[in-house]
C-alpha positions in Angstrom: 60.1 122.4 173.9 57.5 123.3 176.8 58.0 126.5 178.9 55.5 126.3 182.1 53.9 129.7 183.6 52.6 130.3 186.9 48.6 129.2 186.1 50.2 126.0 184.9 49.7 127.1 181.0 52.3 125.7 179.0 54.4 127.3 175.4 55.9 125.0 172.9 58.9 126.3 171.8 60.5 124.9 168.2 63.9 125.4 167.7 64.1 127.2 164.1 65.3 123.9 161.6 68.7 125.2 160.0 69.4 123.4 157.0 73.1 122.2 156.1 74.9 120.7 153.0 76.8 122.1 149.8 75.4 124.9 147.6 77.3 123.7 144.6 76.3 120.5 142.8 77.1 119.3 140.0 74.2 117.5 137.5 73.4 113.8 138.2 74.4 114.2 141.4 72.2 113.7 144.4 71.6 116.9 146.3 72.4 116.4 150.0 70.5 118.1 152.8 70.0 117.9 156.6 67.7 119.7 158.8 67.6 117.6 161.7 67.0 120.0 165.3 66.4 116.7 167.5 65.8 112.7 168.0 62.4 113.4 169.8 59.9 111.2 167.0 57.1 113.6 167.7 59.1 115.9 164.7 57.5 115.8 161.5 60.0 117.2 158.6 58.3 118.3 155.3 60.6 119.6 152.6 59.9 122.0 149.4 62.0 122.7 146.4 61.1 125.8 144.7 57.8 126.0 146.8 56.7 122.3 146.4 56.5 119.9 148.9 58.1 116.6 147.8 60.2 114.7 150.3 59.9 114.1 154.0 62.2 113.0 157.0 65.3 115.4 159.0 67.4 114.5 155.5 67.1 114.2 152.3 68.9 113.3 148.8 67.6 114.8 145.3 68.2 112.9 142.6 67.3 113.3 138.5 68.0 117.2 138.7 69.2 119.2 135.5 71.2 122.0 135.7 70.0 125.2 137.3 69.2 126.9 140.6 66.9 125.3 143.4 65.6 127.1 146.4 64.6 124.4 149.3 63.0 125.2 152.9 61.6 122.5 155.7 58.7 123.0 157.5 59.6 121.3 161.4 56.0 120.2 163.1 55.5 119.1 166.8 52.7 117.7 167.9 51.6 117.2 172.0 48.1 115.9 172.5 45.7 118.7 170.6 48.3 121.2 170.2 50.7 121.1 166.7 53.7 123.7 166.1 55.5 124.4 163.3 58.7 126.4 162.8 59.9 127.1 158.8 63.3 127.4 157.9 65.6 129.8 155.7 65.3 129.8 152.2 68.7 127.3 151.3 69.9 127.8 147.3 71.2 125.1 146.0 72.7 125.3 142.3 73.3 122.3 140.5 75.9 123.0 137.5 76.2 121.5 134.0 78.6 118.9 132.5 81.5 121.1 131.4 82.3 120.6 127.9 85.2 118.3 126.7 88.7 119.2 127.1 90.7 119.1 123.9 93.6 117.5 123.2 96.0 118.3 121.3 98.9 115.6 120.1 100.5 113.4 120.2 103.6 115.1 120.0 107.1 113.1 118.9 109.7 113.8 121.4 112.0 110.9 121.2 111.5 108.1 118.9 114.1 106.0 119.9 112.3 106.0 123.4 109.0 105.9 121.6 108.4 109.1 123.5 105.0 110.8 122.9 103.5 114.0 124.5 100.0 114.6 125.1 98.6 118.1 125.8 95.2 119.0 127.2 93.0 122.3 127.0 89.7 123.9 128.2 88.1 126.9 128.2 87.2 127.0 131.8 88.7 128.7 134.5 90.3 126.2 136.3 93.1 124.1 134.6 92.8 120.2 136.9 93.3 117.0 134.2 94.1 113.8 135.4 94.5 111.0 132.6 93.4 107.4 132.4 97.8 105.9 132.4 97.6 107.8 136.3 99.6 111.3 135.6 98.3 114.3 136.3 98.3 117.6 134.9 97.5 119.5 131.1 100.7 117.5 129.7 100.6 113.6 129.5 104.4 112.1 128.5 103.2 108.7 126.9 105.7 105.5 125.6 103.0 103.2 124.4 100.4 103.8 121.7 96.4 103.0 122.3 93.4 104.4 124.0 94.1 107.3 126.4 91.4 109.1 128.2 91.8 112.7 129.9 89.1 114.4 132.7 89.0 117.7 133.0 87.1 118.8 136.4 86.0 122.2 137.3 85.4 124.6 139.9 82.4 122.9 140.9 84.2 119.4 141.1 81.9 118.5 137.7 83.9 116.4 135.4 83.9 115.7 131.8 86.5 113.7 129.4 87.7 113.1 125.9 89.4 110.0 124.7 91.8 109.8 122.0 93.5 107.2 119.8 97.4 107.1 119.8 99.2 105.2 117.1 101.2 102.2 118.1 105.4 102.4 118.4 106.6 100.7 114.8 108.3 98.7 116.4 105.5 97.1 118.3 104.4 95.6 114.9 108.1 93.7 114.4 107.0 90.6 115.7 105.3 89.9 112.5 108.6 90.2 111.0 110.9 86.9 110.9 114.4 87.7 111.8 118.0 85.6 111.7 118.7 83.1 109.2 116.5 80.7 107.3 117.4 78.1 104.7 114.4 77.6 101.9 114.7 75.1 99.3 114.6 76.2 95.7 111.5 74.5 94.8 110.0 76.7 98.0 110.1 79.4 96.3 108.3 82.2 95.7 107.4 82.8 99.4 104.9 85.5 100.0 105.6 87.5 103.3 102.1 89.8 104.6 102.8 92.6 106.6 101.3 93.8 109.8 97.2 94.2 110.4 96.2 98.1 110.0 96.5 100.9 107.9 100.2 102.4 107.9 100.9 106.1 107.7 104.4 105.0 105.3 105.7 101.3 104.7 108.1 100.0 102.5 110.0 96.6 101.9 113.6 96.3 101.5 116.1 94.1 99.7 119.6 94.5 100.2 119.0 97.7 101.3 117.0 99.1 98.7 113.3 99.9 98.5 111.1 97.1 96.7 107.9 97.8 97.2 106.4 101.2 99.4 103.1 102.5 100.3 101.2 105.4 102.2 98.1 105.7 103.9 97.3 102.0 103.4 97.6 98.2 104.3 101.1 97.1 103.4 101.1 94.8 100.3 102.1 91.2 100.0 106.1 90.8 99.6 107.3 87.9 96.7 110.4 86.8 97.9 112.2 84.9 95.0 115.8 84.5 95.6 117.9 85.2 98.4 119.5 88.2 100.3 118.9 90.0 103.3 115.2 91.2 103.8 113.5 94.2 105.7 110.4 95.6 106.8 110.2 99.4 107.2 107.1 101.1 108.6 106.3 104.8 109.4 103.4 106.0 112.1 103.2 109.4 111.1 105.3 110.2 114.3 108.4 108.1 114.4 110.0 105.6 111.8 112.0 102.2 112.3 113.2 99.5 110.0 113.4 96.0 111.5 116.6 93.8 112.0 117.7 91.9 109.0 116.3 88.3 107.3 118.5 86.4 105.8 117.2 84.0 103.5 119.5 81.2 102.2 118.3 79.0 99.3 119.3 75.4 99.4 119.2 73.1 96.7 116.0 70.4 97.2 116.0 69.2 93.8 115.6 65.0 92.8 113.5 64.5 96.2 111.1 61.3 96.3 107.4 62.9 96.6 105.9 62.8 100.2 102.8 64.1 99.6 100.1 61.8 98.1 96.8 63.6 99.1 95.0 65.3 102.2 91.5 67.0 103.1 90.1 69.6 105.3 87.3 69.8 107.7 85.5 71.9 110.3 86.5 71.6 114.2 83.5 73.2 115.6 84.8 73.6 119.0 87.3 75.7 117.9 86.7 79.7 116.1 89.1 80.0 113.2 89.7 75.9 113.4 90.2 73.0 111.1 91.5 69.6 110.9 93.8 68.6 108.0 94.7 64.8 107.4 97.7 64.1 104.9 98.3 60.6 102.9 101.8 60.7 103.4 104.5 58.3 101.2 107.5 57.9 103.7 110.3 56.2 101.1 113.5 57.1 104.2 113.7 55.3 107.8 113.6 58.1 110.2 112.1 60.8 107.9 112.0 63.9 110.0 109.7 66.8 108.9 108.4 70.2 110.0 105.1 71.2 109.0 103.2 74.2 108.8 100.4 76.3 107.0 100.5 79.7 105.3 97.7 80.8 107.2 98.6 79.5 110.2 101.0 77.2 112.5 100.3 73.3 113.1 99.5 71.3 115.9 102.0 69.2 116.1 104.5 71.2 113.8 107.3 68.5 113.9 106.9 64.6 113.1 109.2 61.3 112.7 108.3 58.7 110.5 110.5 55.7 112.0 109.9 53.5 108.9 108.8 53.0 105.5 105.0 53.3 104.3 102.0 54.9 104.2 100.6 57.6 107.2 97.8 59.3 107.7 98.5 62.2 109.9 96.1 64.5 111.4 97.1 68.1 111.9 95.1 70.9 113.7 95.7 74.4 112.4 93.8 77.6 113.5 93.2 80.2 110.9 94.9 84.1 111.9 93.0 85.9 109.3 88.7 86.3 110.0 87.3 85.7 107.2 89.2 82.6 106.0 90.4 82.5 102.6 89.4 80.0 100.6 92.3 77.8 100.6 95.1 76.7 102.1 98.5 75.2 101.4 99.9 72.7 103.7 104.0 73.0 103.3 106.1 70.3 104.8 110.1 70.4 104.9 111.5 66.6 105.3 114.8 65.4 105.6 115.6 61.8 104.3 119.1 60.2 103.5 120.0 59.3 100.5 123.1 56.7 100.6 125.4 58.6 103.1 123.9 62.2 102.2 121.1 63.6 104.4 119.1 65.4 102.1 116.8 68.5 102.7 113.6 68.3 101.0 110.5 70.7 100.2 106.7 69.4 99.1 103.4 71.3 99.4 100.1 70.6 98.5 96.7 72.7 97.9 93.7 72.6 100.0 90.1 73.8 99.8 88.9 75.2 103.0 85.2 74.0 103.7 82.7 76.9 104.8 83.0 76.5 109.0 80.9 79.6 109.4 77.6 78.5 110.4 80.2 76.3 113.1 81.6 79.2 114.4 79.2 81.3 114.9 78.3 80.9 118.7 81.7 80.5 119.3 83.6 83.6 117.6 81.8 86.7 115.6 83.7 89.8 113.9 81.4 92.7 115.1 80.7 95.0 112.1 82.2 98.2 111.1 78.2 99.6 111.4 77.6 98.6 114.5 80.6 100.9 116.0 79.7 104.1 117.2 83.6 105.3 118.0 86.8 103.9 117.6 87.6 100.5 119.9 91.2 99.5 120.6 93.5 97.3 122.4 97.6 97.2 122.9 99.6 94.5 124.3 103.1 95.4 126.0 105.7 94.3 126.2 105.9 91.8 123.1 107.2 89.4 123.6 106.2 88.8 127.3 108.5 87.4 130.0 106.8 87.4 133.1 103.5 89.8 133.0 102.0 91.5 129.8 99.9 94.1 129.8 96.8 94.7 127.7 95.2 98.4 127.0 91.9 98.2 125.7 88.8 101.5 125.2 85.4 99.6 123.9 84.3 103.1 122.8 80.3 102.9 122.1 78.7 100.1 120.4 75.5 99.0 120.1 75.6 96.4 123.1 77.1 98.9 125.2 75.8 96.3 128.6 77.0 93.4 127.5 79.8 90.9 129.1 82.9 92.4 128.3 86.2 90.0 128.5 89.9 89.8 127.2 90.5 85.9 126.8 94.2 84.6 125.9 93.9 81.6 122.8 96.5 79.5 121.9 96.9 78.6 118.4 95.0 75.8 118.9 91.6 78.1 119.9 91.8 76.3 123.5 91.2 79.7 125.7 94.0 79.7 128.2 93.0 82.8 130.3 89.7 85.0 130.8 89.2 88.1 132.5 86.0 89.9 132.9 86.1 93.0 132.3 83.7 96.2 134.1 85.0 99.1 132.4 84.8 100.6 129.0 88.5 101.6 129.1 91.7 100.8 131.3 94.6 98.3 131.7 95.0 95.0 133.0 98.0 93.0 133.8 98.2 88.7 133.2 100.7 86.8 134.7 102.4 84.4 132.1 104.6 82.7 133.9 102.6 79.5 133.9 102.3 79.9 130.0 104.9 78.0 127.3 106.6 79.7 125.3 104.7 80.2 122.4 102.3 82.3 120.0 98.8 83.4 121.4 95.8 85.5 120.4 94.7 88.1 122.6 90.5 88.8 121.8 89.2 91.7 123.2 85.3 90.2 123.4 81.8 91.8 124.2 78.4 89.9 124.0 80.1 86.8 122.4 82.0 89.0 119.5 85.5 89.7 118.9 86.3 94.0 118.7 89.6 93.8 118.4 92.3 90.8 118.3 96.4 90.8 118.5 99.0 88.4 118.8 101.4 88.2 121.1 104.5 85.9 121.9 105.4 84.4 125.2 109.2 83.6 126.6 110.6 82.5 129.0 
């Protein structure tokens, strides 16, 4: 910067600071400038925003501003012995641009049901017309085959974003799996069986009995189904989009009369290590060599579900059983279908028995919570796809806003015994991830969407392989 004259007096020449970045910002992001006119450290950078001095160095990055308009300059000083220079640049405007307001969206649409083929359609008000949705598509229309959280950003001319989420109802046919199909041979004395519908409130449901209508509902949770005799059985639900009826049950009632009693007595406790978990321990009277017998729960399956009884007497089984309804009910009945032989006739038999369920809350309660209705601030959800699984399912999930909005977030797969079987972490308040199942049995699992050590949202899923 020095210019010597003849007499030996020396100028100082500053280059004029220019000042470079984007004009355009959008709000709560940092506002990028440079000014830099050389690497010589005797330059001293001062900058001002709207005439007050508040950061130094050749660059600089605003953060914490609202929307509006900001006019910076940098004052460039060099320094040589006694002498100082300064040199002021241009005025630079920066405007920093407000969150654009929510895109609407309008949908979903129904354009093939027997696809399961939905159609989302986003709007704004702005000028510009850019959305890009949280399944990876692109543009104001979002074709959709799966029901459960989807999420659409709308971005302006400015690059500023904003987004709306919405809520799309689940395929009927996704609930089917809670539906028994094929045939099934019930003994007389098993009767009434009580069949419960899917979780959730259902836009239309119905259930059917050799084709006809029994019992319907709309804009509810689908009541209990008797079933007293046999026949072919169906389950018919309606989303509000598309309708389906699932395949048929086909009940067939056999004749269990004149069977020896097997069940003497049992009880019930707590296993504390387990949410949802008991232990149930049966006096059984064997009176048949090689007694086989399937057991189970109406509230939930058994561990082990199958036994053999080689000989005669007395047994004291113990059975774990995990419960798939929070809260428990109050009892439970323990059914078990044995087989013994009777001469040269093998003979199908039928005994239940009556259980009180002990109060495992205060057990539970580090282990597994239900987060209240009150504490949600929008709607959560979670889907599972395919169901059954092969190879890879998928889980969907949006935590919406709750109170612990920071907490650990995980989806962790539970097999009916409450032994947790896979856990992922989870960063983001909406989005997919994929678990490989290969290594899985075949079986029934939960699927608990989790934050802060409490269960949002829950779904079972079966595995196959």
């Amino acid at each position: 910067p020095f210019t010597t004259l003849e007499h030996g007096v020396s100028f100082i020449t500053i280059t004029p600071p220019q000042i470079s970045g984007f004009t355009d910002y959008c709000e709560g992001d940092a506002v990028r400038l440079s000014a830099s006119i050389g690497a010589d450290p005797s330059y001293t950078y001062q900058w001002f925003r709207n005439s007050i001095a508040f950061a130094t160095g050749s660059s600089i990055a605003d953060v914490g501003l609202t929307a509006g308009t900001y006019t910076y300059y940098v004052v460039v000083t060099y320094t040589s012995g006694s002498v100082t220079c300064t040199s002021t640049s241009s005025n630079f405007t920066v405007t920093v641009h407000g969150t654009p307001a929510p895109p609407t969206v309008s949908g979903p649409t129904a354009l093939n049901c027997s696809l399961y083929q939905l159609e989302l359609v986003a709007s704004h008000s702005g000028a510009t017309q850019y959305y890009n949705w949280s399944n990876g598509t692109f543009g104001q229309r979002d074709t959709i085959y799966a029901g459960g959280p989807y999420r659409v950003y709308y971005t302006d001319m400015y690059g500023c974003t904003s987004h709306t989420t919405v809520s799309v109802p689940y395929s009927p046919e996704s609930y089917f799996d809670w539906f028994p199909t094929g045939c099934y041979d019930v003994c007389n004395n098993q009767l009434p069986l009580t069949m419960y519908g899917p979780p959730g409130i259902f836009w239309g449901w119905g259930w059917l009995y050799g084709g006809s209508t029994v019992s319907s509902g709309s804009h509810s949770v689908m009541a209990p189904l008797s079933i007293n005799a046999g026949g072919t059985y169906n389950m018919f639900l309606d989303n509000g989009l598309c309708t389906a009826t699932t395949p048929d049950l086909n009940v067939n009632v056999v004749n269990c009369d004149n069977c020896p009693p097997l069940i003497l007595g049992g009880s019930v406790i707590c296993d504390p290590m387990v949410p949802g978990g008991y232990k149930v321990t049966l006096n059984l009277n064997v009176t048949s060599a090689n007694t086989n017998c399937t057991i189970g729960t109406d509230i939930g399956p058994t561990v082990p579900f199958s036994a053999n009884f080689a000989t005669v007497g007395a047994y004291f089984p113990t059975l774990n059983f995990t419960t798939l309804t929070m809260p428990p009910p109050s009892t439970v009945t323990v059914m078990v279908r044995y087989y013994i032989t009777m001469g040269k006739v093998t003979k199908e038999c039928y005994a239940t028995i009556v259980l009180t369920l002990p109060n495992c809350t205060g057990m539970w309660q580090s282990q597994r919570q239900i987060l209240p209705s009150s504490q949600n601030t929008s709607p959560t959800g979670m889907m599972v796809y395919p169901n059954p699984a092969q190879h890879t399912m998928n889980v969907n999930y949006n935590y919406g806003k709750n109170i612990a909005t920071d907490g650990a977030r995980r989806i962790v797969v539970y097999d009916l015994t409450g032994k947790a079987v896979y856990t992922q972490a989870i960063n983001e308040a909406t989005g997919t991830i994929s678990i490989p199942v290969d290594a899985l049995a075949g079986a029934v699992y939960m699927v608990r969407m989790e934050q802060n050590g409490l269960t949002i949202q829950i779904q079972r899923v079966s595995i196959t392989h």
